[in-house]
C-alpha positions in Angstrom: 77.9 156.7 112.6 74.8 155.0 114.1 75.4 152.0 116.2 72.3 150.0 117.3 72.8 147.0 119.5 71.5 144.4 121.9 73.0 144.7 124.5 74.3 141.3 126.9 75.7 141.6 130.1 79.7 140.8 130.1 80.6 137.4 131.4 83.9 136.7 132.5 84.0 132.7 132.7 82.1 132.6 129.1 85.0 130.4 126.8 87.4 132.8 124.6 88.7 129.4 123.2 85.8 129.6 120.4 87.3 132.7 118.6 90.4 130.4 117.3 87.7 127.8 115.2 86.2 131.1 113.7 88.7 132.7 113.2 91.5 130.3 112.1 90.9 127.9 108.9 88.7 124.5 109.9 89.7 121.3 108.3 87.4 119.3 109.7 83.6 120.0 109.4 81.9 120.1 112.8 78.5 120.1 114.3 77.6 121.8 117.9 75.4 120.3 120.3 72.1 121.5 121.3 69.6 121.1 123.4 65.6 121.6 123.5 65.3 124.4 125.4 62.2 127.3 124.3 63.2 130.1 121.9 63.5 133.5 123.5 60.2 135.4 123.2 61.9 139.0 122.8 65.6 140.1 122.2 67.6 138.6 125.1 68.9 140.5 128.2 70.7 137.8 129.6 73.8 135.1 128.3 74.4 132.2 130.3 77.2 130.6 131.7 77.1 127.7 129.3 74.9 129.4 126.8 73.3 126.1 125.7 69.6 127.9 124.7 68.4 128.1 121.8 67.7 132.2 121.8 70.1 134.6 120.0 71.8 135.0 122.8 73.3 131.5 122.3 73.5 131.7 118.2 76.7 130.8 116.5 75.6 132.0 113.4 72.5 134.9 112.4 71.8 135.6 108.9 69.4 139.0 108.0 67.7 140.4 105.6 65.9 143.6 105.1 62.2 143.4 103.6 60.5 145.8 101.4 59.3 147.7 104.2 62.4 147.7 105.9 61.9 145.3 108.5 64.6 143.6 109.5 64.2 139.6 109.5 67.0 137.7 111.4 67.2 133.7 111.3 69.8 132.1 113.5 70.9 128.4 115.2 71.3 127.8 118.3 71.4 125.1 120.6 70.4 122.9 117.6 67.5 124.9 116.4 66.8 127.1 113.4 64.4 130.0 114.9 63.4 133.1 113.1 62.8 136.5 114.9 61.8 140.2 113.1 62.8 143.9 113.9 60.9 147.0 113.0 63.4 148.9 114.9 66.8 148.1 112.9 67.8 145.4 115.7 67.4 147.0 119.1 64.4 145.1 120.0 62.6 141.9 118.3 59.1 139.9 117.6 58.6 136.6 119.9 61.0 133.9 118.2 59.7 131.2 115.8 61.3 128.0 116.0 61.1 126.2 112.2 63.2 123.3 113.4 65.0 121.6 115.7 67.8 118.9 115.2 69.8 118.6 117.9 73.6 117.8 117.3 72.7 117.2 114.0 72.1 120.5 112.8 74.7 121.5 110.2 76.5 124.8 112.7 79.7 124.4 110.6 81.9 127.8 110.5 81.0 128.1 107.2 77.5 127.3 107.2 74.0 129.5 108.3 70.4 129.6 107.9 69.8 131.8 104.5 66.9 133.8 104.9 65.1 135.8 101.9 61.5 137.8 101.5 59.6 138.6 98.6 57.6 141.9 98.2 54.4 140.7 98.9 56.0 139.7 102.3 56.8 136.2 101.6 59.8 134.3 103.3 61.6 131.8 102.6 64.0 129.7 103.8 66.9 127.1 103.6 69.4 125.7 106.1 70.8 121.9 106.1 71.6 119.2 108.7 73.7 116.1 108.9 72.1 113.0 108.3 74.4 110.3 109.1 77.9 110.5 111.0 80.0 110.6 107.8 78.9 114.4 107.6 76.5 114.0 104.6 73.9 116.5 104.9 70.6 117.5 103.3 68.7 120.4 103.0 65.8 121.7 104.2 63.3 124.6 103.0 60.4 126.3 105.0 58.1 128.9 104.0 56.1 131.8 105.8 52.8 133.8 103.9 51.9 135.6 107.0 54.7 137.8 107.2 56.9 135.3 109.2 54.5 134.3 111.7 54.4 130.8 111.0 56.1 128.9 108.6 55.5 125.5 107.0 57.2 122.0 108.0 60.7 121.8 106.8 61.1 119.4 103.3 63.8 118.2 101.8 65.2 120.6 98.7 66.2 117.4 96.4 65.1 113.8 96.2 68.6 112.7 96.0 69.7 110.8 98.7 73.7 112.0 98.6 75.0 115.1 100.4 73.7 118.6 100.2 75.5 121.2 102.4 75.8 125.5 102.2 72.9 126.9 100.6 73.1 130.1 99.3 69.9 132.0 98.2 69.1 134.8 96.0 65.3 136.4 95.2 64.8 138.6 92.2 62.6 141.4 92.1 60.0 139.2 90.1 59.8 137.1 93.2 61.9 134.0 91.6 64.3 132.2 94.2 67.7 131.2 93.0 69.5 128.4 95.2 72.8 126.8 94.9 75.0 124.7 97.2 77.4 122.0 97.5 76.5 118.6 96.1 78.0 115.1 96.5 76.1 113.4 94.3 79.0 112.3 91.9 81.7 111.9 94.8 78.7 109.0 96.0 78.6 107.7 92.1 82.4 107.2 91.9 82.7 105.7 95.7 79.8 102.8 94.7 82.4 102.2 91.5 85.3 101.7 93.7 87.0 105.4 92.7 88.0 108.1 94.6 86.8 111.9 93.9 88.0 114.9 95.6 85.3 117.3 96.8 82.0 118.1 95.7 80.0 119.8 93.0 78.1 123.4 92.4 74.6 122.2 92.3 71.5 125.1 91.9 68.1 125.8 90.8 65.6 127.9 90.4 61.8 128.8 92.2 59.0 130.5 90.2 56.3 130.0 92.9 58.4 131.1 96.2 60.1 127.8 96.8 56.8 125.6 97.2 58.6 123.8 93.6 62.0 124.4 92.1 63.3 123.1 89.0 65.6 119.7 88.1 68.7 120.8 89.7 71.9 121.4 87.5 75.5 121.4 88.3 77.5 124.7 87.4 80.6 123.5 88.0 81.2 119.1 89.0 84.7 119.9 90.5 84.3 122.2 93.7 85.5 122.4 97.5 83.0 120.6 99.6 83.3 122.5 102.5 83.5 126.3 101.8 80.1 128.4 101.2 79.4 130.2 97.9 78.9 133.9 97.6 76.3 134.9 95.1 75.3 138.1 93.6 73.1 139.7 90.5 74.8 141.5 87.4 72.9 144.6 85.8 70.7 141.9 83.4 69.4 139.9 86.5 71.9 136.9 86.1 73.2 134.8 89.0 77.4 135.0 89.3 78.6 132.4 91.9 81.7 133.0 93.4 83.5 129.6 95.2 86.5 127.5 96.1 87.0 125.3 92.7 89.5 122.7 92.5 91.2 123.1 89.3 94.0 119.7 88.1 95.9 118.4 90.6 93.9 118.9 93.6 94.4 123.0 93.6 91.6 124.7 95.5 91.6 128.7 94.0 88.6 130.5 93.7 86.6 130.8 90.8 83.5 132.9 89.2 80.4 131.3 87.5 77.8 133.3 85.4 74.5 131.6 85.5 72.4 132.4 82.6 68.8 131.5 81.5 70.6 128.7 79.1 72.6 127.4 82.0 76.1 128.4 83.6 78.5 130.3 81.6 82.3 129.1 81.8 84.4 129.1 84.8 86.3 131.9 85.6 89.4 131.8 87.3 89.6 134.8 90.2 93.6 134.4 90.6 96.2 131.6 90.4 96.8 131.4 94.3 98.3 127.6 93.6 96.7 126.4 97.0 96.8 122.6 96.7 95.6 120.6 99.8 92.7 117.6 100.5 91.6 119.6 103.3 89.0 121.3 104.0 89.5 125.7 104.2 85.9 125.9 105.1 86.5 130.2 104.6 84.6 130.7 101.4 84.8 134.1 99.3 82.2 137.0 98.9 80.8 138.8 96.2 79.5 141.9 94.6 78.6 143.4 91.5 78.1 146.9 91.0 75.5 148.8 89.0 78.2 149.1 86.1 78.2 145.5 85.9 82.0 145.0 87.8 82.3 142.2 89.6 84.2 142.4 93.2 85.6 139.3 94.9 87.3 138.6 98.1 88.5 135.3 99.5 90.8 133.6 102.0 93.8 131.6 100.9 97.0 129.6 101.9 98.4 129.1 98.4 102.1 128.7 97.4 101.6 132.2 95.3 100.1 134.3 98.2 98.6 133.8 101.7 95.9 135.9 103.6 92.7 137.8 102.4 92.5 138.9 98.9 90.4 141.2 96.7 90.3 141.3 92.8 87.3 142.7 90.4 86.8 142.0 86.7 85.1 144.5 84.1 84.4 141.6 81.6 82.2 139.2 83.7 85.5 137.1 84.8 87.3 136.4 81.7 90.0 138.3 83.6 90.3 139.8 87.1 92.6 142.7 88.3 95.6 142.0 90.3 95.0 140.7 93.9 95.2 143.4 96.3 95.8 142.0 100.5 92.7 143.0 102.3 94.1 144.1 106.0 97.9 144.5 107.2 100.6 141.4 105.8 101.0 139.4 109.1 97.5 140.1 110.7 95.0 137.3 111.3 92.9 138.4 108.9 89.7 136.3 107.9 85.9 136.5 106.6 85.7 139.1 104.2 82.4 140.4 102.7 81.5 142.8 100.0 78.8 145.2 98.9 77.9 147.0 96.4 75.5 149.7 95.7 75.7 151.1 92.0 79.5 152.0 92.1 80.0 152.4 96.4 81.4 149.1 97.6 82.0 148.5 101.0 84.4 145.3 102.1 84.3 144.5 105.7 86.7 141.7 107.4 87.8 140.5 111.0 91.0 140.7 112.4 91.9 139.0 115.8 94.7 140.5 117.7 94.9 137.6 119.9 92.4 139.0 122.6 89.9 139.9 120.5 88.0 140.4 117.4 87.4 143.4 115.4 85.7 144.4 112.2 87.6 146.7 110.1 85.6 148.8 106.9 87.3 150.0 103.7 85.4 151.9 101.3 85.1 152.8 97.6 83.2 155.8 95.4 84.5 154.5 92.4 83.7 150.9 91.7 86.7 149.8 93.3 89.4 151.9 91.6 90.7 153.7 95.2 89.8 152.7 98.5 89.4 154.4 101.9 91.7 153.8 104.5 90.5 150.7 106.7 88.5 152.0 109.8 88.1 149.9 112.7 83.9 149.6 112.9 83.5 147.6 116.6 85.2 144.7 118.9 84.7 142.2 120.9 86.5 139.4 123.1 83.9 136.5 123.0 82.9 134.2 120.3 81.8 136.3 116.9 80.4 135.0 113.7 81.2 136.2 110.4 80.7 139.8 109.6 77.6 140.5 107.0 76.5 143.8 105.0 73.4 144.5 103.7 71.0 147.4 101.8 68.0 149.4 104.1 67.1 151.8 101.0 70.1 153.8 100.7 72.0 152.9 103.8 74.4 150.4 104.2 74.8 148.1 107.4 76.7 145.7 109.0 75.2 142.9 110.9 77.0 140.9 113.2 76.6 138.5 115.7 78.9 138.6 119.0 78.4 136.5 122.4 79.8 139.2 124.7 77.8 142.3 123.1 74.9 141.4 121.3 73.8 141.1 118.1 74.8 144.3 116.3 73.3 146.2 113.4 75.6 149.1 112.5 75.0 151.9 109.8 77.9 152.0 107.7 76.9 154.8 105.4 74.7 156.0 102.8 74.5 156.9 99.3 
């Protein structure tokens, strides 16, 4: 297996306390404060005691993205600025940062929210993060653009004109260059507040970009009855369709996890991914992951704390979620298991999680060669005892990586394996 890293120097007053709001379920949503410091001009050698910079080094969350070429484009926050940084050498060294915009305590660093980052194949970026604009954690969302390559990029605007709450963006760019966006929207919890009513959660807002997210169509809502606090995991079928996967909440307040087909004509029915009977006002912020493989199988995994079953689950459905497999636990019963993520590559799917053994974190792999029938045993992929963010996978060709972010050791981009 090839390991690339950055590598940071060990530091043993940096806090440990930040592993348990990663790791553990947030019910309150959160913003981290920042400062104005300079992004770092190549990949950083160095952490700080405080870490309050705005460089990777200090990132609590980095989201990548592999280009046509196969460079590798990383967008991060830190230190209350969204900055942008490119590899041609899968991670071990980057391009001179480029800060896209900075917002202080204000910028939306959530556990369950980060930058999203996509390119086109003419070398196009684009990208969407959000920020809070009042102190009742109602948020909007911004979206920048690069045509050189990601050398510069244009000044953030606003996604939508409606002045509610927009939080978690999730992006998706078809091979025809068309963006697809969804998030979390408040519009209708705003509506039935001005009437005097109350309305639990959000809504499953998206749209869609044919000119690289300079324009994007009237926004719909997939789904008006959704957590407000967990991200959505998104993922093409075969024909080139969106399929969300998200916290729902389902009569009488029940927060399980459901599956969305997003067609030319509009969203397809909700799909329920399994009757985990979690009912709570909080907020999990721990949203599921998707996959769908070239047979058209859909593969979910999510976090719950239901009456029915508690921990990390994965289920997969051959008939676009009219009806999902049984729920399999991801990771040992009685580990702190959390943040799973899914690939898939024709039929190979890869599902990588975190475990924290109360010392430290560790990404564990399990593997499968046929769509998700038998699995490898889990193998433990790499550790650390610092603050961590969620564990991502991604495509370079026909190898698979994981990317993740750790204070103690770096920013990591791992080979996983290869078709």
């Amino acid at each position: 297996m090839m390991q690339t890293y950055i590598q940071f120097p060990l530091l043993s007053s940096l806090p440990k306390t930040l592993l348990l709001g990663v790791l553990g379920i947030c019910l309150h949503a959160n913003a981290q404060a920042g400062d104005s410091s300079h992004p770092a001009k190549s990949a950083p050698t160095r952490v700080s005691n405080t870490c309050q910079g705005t460089g990777l080094e200090c990132a609590n969350a980095a989201t990548p993205f592999i280009t046509k070429d196969g460079k590798l484009i990383l967008a991060w926050t830190a230190g209350g600025v969204v900055s942008v940084a490119q590899s041609m050498d899968a991670g071990k060294s980057f391009s001179s940062a480029v800060k896209i915009a900075e917002h202080g305590k204000a910028l939306d660093t959530g556990s369950d929210a980060r930058p999203q980052i996509v390119a086109d194949q003419q070398g196009n970026i684009f990208l969407a993060y959000a920020f809070f604009k009042d102190s009742n954690w109602n948020a909007q969302i911004n979206t920048a653009r690069s045509a050189d390559g990601g050398h510069s990029f244009t000044s953030p605007e606003t996604l939508v004109k409606d002045g509610s709450s927009q939080r978690f963006p999730s992006v998706l760019i078809r091979p025809d260059s068309s963006i697809f966006i969804a998030w979390i929207d408040k519009r209708l919890v705003a509506t039935a507040k001005r009437a005097g009513e109350k309305r639990l959660g959000g809504s499953i807002a998206y749209s869609l970009s044919k000119d690289g997210g300079k324009t994007f169509e009237t926004e719909r809502f997939a789904n008006e009855n959704s957590c407000e606090c967990c991200r959505i995991g998104g993922s093409f079928d075969p024909n080139g369709n969106p399929v969300l996967a998200y916290r729902a909440i389902f009569p009488g307040g029940i927060r399980d996890h459901a599956t969305q087909v997003i067609a030319a004509k509009g969203a397809e029915p909700i799909r329920r991914v399994a009757d985990d009977d979690w009912k709570t006002d909080a907020c999990p912020h721990h949203g599921p992951s998707i996959a769908i493989s070239g047979s058209g199988k859909l593969h979910v995994a999510w976090y719950t704390q239901g009456s029915k079953r508690s921990g990390v689950f994965y289920a997969n459905s051959t008939n676009q979620g009219a009806t999902y497999s049984k729920p399999s636990r991801v990771g040992a019963e009685g580990a702190n298991v959390a943040r799973p993520y899914l690939l898939a590559m024709d039929q190979q799917i890869w599902l990588a999680w975190k475990e924290f053994d109360g010392s430290k974190s560790s990404v564990y792999l399990k593997e499968s060669r046929d769509d998700g029938n038998t699995w490898s045993t889990p193998k433990l992929l790499t550790s650390t005892a610092g603050y961590s963010d969620h564990p991502l996978l991604l495509l370079r060709g026909n190898e698979a990586f994981l990317s993740w972010l750790t204070r103690d050791d770096g920013y990591q981009f791992i080979s996983i394996g290869q078709k």
